[in-house]
Every structure is written in C-alpha cells, then in structure tokens.
GULUM-775448 format. One record per residue (C-alpha): residue in three letters; x, y, z. Coordinates in nm, 4 decimals. Each point is the difference from the previous one (the first is absolute). Example, Ala and Ser with C-alpha at 12.3 -4.5 7.8 and 13.67 -1.06 7.14 Angstrom:
2
("ALA"; (1.2300; -0.4500; 0.7800))
("SER"; (0.1370; 0.3440; -0.0660))
***
This chain:
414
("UNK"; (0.1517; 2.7389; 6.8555))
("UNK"; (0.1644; 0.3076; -0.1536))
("UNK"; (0.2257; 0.0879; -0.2575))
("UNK"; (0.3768; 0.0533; 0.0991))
("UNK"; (0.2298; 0.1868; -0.2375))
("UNK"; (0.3579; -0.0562; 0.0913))
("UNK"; (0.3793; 0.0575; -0.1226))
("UNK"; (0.2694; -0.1754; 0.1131))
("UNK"; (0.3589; -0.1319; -0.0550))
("UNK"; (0.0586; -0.4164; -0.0943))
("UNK"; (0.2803; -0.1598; 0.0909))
("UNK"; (0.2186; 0.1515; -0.2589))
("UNK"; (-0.0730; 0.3093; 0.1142))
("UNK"; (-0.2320; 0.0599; -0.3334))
("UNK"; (-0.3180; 0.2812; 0.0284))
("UNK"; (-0.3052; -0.2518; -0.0019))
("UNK"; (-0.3759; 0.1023; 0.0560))
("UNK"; (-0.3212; -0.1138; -0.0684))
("UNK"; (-0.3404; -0.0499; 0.1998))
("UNK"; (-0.1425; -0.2163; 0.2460))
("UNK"; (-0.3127; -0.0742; 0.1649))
("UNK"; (0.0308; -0.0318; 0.3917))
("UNK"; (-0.1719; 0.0899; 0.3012))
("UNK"; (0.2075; 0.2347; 0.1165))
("UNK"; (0.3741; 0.1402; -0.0498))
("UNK"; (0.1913; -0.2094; 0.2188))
("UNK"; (-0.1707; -0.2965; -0.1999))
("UNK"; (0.1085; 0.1474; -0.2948))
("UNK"; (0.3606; 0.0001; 0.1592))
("UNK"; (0.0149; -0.3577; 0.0854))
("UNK"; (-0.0762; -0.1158; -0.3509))
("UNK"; (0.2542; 0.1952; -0.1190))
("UNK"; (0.2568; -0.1253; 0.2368))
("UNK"; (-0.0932; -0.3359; -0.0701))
("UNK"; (0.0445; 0.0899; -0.3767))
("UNK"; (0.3662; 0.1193; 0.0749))
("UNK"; (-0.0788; 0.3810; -0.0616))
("UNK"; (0.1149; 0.2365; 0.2622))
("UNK"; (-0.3281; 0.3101; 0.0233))
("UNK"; (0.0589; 0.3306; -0.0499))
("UNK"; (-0.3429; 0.1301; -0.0352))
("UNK"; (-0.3443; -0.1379; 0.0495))
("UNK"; (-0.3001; 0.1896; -0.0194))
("UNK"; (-0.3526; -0.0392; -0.1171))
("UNK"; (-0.1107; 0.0405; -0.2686))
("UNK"; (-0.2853; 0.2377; -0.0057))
("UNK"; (-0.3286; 0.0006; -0.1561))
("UNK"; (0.0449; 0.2257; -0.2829))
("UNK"; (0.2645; -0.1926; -0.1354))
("UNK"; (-0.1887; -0.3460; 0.0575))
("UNK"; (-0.2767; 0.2115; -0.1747))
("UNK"; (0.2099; 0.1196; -0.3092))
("UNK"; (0.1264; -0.3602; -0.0555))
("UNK"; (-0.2829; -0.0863; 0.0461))
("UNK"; (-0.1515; 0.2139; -0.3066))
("UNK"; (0.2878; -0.1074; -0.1728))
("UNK"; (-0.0323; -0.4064; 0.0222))
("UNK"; (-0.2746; -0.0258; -0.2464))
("UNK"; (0.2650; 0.0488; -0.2734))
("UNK"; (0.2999; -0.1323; 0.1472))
("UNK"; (-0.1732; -0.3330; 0.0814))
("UNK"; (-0.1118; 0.0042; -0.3764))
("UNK"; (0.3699; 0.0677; -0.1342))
("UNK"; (0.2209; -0.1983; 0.2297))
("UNK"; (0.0682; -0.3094; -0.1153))
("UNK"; (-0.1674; -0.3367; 0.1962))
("UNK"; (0.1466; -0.3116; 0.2086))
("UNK"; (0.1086; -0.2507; -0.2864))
("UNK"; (0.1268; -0.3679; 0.0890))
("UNK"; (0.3980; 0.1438; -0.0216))
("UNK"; (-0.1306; 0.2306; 0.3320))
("UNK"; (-0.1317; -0.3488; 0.1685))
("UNK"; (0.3194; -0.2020; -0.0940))
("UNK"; (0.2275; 0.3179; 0.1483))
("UNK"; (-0.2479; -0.0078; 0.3111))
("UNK"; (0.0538; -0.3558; 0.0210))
("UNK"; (0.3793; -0.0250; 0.0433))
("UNK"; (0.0385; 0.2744; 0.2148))
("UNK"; (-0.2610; -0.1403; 0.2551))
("UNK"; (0.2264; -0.3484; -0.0600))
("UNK"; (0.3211; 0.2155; 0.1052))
("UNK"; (-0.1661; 0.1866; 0.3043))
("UNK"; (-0.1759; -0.2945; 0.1244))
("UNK"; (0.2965; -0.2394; -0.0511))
("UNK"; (0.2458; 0.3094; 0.1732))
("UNK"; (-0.2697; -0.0025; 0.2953))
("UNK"; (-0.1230; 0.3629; -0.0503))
("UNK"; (-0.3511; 0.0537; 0.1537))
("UNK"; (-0.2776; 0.0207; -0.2591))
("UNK"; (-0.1306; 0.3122; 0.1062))
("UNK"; (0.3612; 0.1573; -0.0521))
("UNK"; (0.0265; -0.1752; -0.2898))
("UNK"; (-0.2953; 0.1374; -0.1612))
("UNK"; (0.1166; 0.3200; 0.1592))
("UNK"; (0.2971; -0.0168; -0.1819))
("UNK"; (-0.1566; -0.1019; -0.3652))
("UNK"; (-0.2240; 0.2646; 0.0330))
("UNK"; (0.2649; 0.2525; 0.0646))
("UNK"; (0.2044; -0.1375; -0.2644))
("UNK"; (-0.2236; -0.0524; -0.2463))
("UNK"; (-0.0150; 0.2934; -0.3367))
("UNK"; (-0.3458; -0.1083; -0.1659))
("UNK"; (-0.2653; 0.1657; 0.1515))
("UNK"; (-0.2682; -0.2862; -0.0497))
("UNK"; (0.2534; -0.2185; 0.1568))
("UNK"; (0.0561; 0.2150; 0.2968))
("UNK"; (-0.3926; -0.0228; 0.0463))
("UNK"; (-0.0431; -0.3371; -0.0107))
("UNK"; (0.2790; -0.0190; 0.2546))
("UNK"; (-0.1246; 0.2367; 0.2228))
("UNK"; (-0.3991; -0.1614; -0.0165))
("UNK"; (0.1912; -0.2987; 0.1030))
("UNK"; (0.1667; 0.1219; 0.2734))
("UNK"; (-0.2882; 0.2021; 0.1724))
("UNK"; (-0.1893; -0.3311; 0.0017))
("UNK"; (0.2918; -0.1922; 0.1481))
("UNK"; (-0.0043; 0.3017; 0.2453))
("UNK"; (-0.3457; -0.0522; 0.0669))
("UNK"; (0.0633; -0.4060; 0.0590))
("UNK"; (-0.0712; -0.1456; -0.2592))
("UNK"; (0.2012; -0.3271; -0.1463))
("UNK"; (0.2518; 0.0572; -0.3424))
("UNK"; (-0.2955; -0.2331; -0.1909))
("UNK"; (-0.2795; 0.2099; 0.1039))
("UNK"; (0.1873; 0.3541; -0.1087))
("UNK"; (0.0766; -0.1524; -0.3268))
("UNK"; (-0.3267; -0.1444; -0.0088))
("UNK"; (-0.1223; 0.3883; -0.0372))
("UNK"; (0.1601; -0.0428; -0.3332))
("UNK"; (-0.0387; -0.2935; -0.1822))
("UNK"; (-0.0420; 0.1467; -0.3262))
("UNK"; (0.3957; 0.1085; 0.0187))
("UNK"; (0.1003; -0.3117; 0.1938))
("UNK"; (-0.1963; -0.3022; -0.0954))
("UNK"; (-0.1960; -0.2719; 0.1651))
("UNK"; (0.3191; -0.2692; 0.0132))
("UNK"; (0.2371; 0.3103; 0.1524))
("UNK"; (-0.2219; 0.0751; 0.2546))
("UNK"; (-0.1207; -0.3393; 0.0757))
("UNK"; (0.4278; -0.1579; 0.0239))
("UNK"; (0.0494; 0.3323; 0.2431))
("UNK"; (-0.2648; -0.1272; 0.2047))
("UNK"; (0.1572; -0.3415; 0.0216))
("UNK"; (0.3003; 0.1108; 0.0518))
("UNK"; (-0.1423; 0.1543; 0.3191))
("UNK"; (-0.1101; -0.2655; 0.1002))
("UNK"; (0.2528; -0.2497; -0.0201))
("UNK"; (0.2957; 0.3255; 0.1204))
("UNK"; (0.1786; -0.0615; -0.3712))
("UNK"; (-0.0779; 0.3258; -0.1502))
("UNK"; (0.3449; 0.0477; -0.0269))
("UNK"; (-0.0237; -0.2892; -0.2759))
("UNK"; (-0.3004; 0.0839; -0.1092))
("UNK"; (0.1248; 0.3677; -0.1503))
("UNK"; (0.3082; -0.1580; -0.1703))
("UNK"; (-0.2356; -0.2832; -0.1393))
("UNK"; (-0.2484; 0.2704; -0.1460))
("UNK"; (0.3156; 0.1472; -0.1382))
("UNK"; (0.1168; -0.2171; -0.1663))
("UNK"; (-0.3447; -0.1097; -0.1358))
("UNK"; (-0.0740; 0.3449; -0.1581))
("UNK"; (0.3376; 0.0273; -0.1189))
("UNK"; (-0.0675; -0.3054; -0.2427))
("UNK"; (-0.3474; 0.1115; -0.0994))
("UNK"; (0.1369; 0.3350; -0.0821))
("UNK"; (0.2710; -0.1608; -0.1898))
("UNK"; (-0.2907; -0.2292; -0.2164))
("UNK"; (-0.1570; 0.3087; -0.0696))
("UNK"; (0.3141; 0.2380; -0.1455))
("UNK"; (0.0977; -0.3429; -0.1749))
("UNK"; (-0.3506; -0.0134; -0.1482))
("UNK"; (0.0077; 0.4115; -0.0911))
("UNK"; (0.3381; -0.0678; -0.1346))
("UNK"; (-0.0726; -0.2555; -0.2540))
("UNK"; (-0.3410; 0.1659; -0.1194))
("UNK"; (0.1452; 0.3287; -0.0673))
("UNK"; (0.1238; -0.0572; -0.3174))
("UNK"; (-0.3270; -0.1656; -0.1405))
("UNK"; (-0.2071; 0.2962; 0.1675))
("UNK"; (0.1995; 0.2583; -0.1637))
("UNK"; (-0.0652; -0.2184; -0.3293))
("UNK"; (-0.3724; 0.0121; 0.0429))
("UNK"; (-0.0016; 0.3923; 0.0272))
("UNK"; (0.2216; 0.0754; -0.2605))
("UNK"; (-0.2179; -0.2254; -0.2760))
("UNK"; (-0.3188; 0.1372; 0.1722))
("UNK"; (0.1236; 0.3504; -0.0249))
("UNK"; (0.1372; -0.0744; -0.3904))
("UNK"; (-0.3237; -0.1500; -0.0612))
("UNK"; (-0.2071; 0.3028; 0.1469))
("UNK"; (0.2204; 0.2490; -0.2381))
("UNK"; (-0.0121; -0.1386; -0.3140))
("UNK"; (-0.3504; -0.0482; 0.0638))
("UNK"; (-0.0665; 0.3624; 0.0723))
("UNK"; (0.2989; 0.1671; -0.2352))
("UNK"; (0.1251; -0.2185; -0.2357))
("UNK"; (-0.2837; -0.2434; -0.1654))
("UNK"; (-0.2698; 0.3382; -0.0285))
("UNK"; (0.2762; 0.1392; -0.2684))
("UNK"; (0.0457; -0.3327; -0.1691))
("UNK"; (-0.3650; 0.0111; -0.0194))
("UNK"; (-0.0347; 0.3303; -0.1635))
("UNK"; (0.2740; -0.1308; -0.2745))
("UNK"; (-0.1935; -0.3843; -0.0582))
("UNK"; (-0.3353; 0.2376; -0.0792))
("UNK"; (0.1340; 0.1456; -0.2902))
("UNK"; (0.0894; -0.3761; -0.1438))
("UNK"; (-0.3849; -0.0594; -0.0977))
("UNK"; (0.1006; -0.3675; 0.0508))
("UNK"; (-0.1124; -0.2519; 0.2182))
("UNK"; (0.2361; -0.0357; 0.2919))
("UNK"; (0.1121; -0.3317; 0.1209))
("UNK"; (-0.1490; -0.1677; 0.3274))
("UNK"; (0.2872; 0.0718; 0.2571))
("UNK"; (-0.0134; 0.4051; -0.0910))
("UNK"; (-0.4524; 0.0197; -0.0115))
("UNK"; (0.1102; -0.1698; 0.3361))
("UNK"; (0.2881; 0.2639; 0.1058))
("UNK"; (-0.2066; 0.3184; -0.1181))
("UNK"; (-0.3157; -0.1541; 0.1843))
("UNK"; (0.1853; -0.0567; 0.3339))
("UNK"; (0.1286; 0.3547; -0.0042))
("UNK"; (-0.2937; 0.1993; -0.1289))
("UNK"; (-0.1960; -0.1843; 0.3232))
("UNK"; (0.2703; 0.0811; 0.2216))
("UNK"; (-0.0010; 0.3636; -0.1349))
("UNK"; (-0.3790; 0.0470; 0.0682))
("UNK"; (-0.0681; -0.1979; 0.3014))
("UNK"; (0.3536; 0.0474; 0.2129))
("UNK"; (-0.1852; 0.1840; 0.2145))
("UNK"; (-0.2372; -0.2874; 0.1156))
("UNK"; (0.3142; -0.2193; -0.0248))
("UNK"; (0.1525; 0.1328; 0.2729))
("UNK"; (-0.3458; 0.0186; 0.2262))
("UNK"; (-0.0196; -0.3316; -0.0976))
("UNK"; (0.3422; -0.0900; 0.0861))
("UNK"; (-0.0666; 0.1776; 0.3592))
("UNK"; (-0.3197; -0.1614; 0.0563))
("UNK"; (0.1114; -0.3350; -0.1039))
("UNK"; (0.2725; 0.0174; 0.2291))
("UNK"; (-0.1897; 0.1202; 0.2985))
("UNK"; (-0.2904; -0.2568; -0.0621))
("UNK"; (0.3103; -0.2819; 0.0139))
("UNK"; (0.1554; 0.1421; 0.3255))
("UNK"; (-0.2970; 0.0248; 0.1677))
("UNK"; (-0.0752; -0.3407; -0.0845))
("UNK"; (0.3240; -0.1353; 0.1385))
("UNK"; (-0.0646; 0.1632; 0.2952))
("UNK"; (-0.2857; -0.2245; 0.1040))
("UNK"; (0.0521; -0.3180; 0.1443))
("UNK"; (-0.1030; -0.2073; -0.3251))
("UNK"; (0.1621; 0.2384; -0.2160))
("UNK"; (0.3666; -0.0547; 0.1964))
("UNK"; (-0.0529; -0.3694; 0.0065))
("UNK"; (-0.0386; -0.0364; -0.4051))
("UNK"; (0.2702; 0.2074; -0.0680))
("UNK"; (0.1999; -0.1074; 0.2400))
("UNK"; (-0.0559; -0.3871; -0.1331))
("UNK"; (0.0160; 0.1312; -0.3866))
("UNK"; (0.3541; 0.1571; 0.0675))
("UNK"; (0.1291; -0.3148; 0.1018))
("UNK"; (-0.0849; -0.1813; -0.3156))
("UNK"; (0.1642; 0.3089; -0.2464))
("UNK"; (0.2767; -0.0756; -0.2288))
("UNK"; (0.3339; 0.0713; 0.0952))
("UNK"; (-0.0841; 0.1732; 0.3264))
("UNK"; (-0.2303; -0.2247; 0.1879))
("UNK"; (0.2502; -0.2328; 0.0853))
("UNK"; (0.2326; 0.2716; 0.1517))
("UNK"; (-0.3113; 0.1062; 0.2087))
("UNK"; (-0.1048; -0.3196; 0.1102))
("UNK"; (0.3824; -0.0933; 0.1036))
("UNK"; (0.0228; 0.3064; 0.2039))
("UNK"; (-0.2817; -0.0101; 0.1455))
("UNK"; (0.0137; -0.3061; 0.1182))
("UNK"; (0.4052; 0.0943; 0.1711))
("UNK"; (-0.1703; 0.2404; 0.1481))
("UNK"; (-0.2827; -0.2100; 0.1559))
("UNK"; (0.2948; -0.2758; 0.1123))
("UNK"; (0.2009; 0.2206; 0.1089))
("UNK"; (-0.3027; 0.1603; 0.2169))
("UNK"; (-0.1141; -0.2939; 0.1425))
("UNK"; (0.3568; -0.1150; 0.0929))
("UNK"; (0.0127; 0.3390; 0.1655))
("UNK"; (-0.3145; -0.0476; 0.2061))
("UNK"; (0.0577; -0.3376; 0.0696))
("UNK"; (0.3617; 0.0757; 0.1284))
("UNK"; (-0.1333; 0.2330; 0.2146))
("UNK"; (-0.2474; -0.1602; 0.1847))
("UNK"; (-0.2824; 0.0535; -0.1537))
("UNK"; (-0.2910; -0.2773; -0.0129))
("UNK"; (-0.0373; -0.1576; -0.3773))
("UNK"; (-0.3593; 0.1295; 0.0091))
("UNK"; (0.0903; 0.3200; 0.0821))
("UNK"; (0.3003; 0.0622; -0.2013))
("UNK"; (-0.1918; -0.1090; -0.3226))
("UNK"; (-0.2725; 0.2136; 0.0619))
("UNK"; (0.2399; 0.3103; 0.0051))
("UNK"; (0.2264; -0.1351; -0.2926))
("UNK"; (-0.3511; -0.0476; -0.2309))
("UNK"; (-0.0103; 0.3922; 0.0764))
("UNK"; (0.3378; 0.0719; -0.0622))
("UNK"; (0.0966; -0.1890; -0.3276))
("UNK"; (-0.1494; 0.2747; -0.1755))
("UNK"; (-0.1726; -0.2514; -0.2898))
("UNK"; (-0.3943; -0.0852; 0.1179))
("UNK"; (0.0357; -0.3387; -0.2225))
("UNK"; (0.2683; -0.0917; 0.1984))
("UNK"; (-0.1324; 0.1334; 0.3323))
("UNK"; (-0.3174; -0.2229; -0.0478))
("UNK"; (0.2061; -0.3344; -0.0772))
("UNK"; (0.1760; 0.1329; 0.3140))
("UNK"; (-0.3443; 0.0210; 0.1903))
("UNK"; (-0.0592; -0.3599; -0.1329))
("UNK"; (0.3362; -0.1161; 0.1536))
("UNK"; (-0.0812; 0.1308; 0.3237))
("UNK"; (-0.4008; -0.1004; 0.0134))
("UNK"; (0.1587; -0.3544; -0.0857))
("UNK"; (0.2554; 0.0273; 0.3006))
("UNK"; (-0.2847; 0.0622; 0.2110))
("UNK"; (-0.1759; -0.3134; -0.0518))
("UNK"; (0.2930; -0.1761; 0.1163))
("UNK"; (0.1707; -0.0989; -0.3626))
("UNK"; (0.3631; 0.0189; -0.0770))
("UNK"; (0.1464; 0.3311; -0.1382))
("UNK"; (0.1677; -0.2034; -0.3076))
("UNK"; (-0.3352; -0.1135; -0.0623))
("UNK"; (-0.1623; 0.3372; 0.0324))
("UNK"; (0.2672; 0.1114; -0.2581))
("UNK"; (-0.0538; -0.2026; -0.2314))
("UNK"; (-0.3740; -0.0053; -0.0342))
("UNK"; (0.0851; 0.4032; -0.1004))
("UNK"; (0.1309; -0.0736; -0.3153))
("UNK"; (0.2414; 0.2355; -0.0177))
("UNK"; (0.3190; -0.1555; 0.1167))
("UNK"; (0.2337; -0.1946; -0.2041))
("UNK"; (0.1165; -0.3646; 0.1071))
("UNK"; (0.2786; 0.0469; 0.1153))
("UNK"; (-0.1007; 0.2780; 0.2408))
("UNK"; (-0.2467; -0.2179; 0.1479))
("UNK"; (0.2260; -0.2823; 0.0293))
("UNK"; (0.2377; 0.2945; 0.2354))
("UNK"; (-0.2948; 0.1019; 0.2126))
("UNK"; (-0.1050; -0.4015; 0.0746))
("UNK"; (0.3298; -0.0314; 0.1288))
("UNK"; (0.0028; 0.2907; 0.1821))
("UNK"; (-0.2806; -0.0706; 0.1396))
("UNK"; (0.1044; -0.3365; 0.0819))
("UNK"; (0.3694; 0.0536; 0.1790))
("UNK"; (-0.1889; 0.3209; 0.1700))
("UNK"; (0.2512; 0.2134; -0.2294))
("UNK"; (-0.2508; 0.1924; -0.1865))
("UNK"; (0.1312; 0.3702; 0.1111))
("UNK"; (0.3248; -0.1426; -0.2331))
("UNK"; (-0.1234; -0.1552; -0.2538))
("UNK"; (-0.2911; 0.3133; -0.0600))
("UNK"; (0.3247; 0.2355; -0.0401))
("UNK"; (0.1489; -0.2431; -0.2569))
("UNK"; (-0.3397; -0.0123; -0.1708))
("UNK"; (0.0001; 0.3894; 0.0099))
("UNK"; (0.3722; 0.0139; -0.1125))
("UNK"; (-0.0534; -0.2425; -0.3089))
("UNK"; (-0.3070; 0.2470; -0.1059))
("UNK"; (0.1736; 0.2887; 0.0059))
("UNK"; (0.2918; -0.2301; -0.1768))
("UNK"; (-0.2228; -0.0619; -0.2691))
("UNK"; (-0.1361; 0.3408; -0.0156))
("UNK"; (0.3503; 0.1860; -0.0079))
("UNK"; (0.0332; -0.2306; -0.3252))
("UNK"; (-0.3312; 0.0876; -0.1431))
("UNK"; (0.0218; 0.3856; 0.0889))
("UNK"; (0.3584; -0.0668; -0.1620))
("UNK"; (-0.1971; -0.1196; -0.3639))
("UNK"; (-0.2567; 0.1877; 0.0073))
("UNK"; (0.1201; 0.2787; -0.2278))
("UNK"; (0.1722; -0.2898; -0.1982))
("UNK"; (-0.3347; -0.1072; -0.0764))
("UNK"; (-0.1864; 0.3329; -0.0838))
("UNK"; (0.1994; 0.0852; -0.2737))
("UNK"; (-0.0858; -0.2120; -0.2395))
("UNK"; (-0.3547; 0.0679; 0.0630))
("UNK"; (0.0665; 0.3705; 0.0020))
("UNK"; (0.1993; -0.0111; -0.3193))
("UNK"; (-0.2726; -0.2124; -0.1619))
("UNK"; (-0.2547; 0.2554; 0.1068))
("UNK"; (0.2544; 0.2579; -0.1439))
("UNK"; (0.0494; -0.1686; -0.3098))
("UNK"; (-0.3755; -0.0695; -0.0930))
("UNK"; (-0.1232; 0.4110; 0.0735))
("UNK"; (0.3164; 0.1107; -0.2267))
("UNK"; (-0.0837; -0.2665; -0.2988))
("UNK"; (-0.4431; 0.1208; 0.0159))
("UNK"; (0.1475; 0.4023; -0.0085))
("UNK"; (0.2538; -0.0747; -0.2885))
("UNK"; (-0.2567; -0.1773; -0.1946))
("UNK"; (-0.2650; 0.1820; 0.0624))
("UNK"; (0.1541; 0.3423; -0.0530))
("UNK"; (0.2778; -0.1207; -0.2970))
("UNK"; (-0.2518; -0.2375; -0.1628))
("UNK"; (-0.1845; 0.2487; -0.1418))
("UNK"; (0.3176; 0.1653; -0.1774))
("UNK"; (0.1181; -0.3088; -0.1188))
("UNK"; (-0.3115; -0.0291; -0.2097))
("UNK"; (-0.0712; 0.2925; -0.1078))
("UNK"; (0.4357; -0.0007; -0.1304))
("UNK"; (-0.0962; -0.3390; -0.1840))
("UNK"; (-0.2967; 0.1302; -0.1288))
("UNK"; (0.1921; 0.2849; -0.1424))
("UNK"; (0.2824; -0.1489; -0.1517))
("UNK"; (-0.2618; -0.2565; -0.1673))
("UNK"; (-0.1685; 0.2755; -0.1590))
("UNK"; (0.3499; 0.1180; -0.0899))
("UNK"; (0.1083; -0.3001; -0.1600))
("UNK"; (-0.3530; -0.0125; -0.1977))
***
C-alpha cells in the first residue's frame, strides 16, 4: 500500500484534505466518495516527505497527546450511529479517520482499518490494542459478531463507560478539596520548618533556659529536616518506587487491592462501585449471549479490583461444577443479603439479565450517596488534623515567650 495525499470539497462545499493509505489512486477515490468528499487532487506522496515525517515522528509522537477513555466513548457512539444508519464499516472507519483532529486517534483508526482491509474481524483489529481498549471491549465486540447485535453492543459499551466515567469525575470531584488540604498543610509545614522555626531558634538560644518539650521537639524536627532533606526526598523517591513496583506484581495488586477495600471512609465507595461495575458487566455479557463461564472469566479481568476478580474466579470455578450462581455468590463473601436474595430469583424466574441491572443500579445508587458524603466526612478529620499541627506550633513556638514574660515580671515584682 502507498500513501495518498488528497484535497477535496465535502458536501458543503468546504476545502478538506488529509492522507490515506491505498493501493492505488482510484482506491483512494472511492473512499473518498464513499466519505461524501468530491476529489480534486490525489497524488502520492513521495518518499522524501514520508522520510521528513518520518525524522520528525520521534518528537511529535512524544508531544501529542494519547487515546484516553473520552476518545473510546466518542468512538463508541459514532460506530452506534453508522452501524445503526447502515453505513459500511470500512466507510465508516473511512470516515472517522478522515474526521478525526488527534493525531494518535487518527492512527489507531487507520491501524484498524488496514487490518479490516487485510480481512481481519472488528475483535481481532482491536485485539492489536488491548492496552487502549480493554479485555471486556474487545471480548462484547466479538460477541456481538457473533450473535449480528453489534449495533447493541456499541450503544451498550456506551452507555457503560459513560457511567464509569461519571464514578470517576464524581470521585475527583469530592476529593479535590481534601487533596488541596493535604498540600497546603504539607507545604505550610515544609516552610516553617525551613524559614520560620530556624529564626525562632536563634532567639530561644539566647534564653539560657531550658525549653519546654513541644519546642526541644519543634527545633529537633526542623534542624533534621534542615540537614538530611536531601536524603528525604531520595527516600521519598525510593520509597515510592519500591511500593509501585510492588503493586505491580501479582501479590502486591492483590493486598492492596483487598486493603483498600477495608479503608475508612473510602473503601466502601470502592467496594460499591466496583461491584456496579461487575453487575452491570455480567448483565452485559449475559444479555448478550455470552456463556456464564465465559462472561465471568472476562468480567474477573475487567472489574479492575484483583480481590474482587478472584471472588469472581471463585463464582465461576463454582458454576463449573454444576452449583447454583446464588450459591456461588454467596460463598464470595462480598455481597450483601439482599443482593443475593435478587440474583436467587433471577436465577430462578430465568430473569437474571434484569435483576443484575437492578443490582448494578442500586450500587451505583448507593455509591452516588456515598461519593455525595464523602467530603462531608473528611472535614472533620481534616480540620482535626488542622487544629492539632496549629495548637503543637503555637505552643511550641509561644510557650517559650510566655515563660520567659512570667519569669520577667516575677523578677519585677521581687
């Protein structure tokens, strides 16, 4: 295949242009009549030019900014619209690419398309990229092949990452406040440290007293932050590397995925939306078409929590010894009563597509109202934290004065 560059006129009668990769010009034409733009010029594009861009890649692909999940979401309503308005899904990623503006985007469009050119299925060009699409996108496309509902399956997927996206700016919504706490006291803290307690320090050493507790403390703290910040900060580094790399192995993701259920304030928000977003999976899957087995093999990968993937695992390794899903679920221990009651009916009157979206919906119910608390109950903590830092700096800095002014005025009064 070769590189096309071509100008042309949309239906509007607007200047477009762009590239394309074809095997020849009249190729090259087609696609763009399919796309709705009449050609006014096509011509290679020679090997110089592929060259230059070429030379200049290495620091546009480093600048330009990368596929996020708002790319995915776009992508997956406008396949919804072409496949639901019966456009052809090589025109239609014809047309995406053409009308796309972020270069990375454009890319991943056009990768896509050459291997659809090359006849491959939708599943198995995404598959190239599961690191942008995921394990449960790629795997509901594939079902959606095969059952001929991929229509349904984009608008399902849709919808889907709409409501994880909306947990998520819910989530960065309510923490912002109590982040931007944090920094400020760590940055006060850091300051009078560095600036303010080394003067106060200079003044208490002309006392030739005996300081109290809270300042020996106060003057200790900073003169070892003074001297060692240096290996602080390594520290701080290497500390933090040592804990990410950790997390990154298989053990390490399990325990802290397990110990962030059980912290305060938080880990019930986390384990609520996780587990809407494993119902709400599964009744996906299931909906679909998809065997039990398989679908909870691809939700365990999907529910992004590998404490809740393996009680998922358990589920399914239960299901295939031939026991009931609500008793599968509750040998996990992580669903409340009345869930479990839901999915024994479910399974039961053979409605468990139904009742798994009213499972999912009374999560993310409960986790709107959490998300909706949760800077309600930070404060207080915050302003305790607040409160206790200000009282040990006005002691231990104002302490000292107030002694040494009683001690005067006693020897006054003497």
């Amino acid at each position: 295949m070769a590189v096309y560059a071509w100008r042309g006129r949309n239906n509007r009668g607007e200047a477009v242009q762009g590239q394309l990769d074809a095997l020849s010009e009249n190729n090259v034409a087609d696609q763009l009549l399919a796309m709705g733009v009449a050609p006014v010029h096509i011509g290679a594009v020679t090997v110089a030019a592929k060259d230059k861009a070429g030379q200049d890649n290495w620091f546009t692909r480093l600048s330009r900014p990368a596929v996020v999940v708002e790319d995915i979401l776009i992508f997956s309503r406008q396949m919804y619209t072409l496949n639901k308005a019966g456009v052809p899904i090589l025109r239609a990623f014809a047309g995406l690419e053409a009308s796309s503006t972020k270069p990375a985007m454009v890319d991943l469009l056009k990768d896509i398309r050459s291997s659809l050119d090359q006849g491959r299925e939708l599943s198995a060009a995404l598959a190239r990229h599961q690191d942008i699409f995921g394990a449960f996108y790629i795997s509901m496309i594939r079902v959606g092949e095969m059952t001929g509902k991929l229509t349904e399956v984009f608008l399902r997927l849709n919808e889907h990452m709409e409501f994880e996206r909306d947990v998520r700016e819910r989530i960065k919504q309510a923490l912002r406040y109590p982040i931007f706490v944090l920094i400020a006291m760590a940055i006060a803290v850091i300051i009078l440290n560095i600036f303010v307690i080394p003067t106060f320090a200079k003044v208490f050493a002309g006392f030739n007293a005996e300081l109290p507790l809270i300042t020996r403390g106060l003057l200790a703290f900073s003169a070892w932050m003074l001297a060692w910040w240096p290996l602080l900060i390594a520290g701080g580094i290497g500390v933090g590397m040592l804990i990410r790399s950790y997390i990154r192995t298989p053990a390490g993701r399990y325990n802290w995925d397990s110990r962030k259920l059980k912290l305060p304030i938080v880990g019930e928000i986390i384990l609520k939306a996780t587990l809407a977003r494993f119902a709400r999976s599964f009744a996906l899957s299931s909906q679909s078409g998809v065997p039990l087995v398989q679908a909870l093999t691809v939700v365990a990968q999907t529910v992004d929590n590998a404490f809740i993937g393996s009680r998922i695992e358990q589920m399914r390794d239960g299901i295939e010894r031939g026991e009931s899903i609500s008793a599968c679920a509750a040998a996990t221990g992580v669903f409340t009563p009345v869930v479990l009651q839901m999915i024994n009916v479910g399974e039961e009157t053979g409605e468990l597509d139904n009742l798994l979206f009213e499972i999912a919906g009374m999560y993310e119910r409960e986790t709107d109202y959490n998300i909706k608390g949760l800077s309600a109950a930070i404060e207080p903590i915050l302003l305790a934290v607040i409160g206790v830092l200000v009282l040990l700096l006005a002691l231990g800095v104002f302490l000292p004065l107030w002694n040494l002014g009683s001690a005067a005025m006693g020897k006054g009064g003497g």
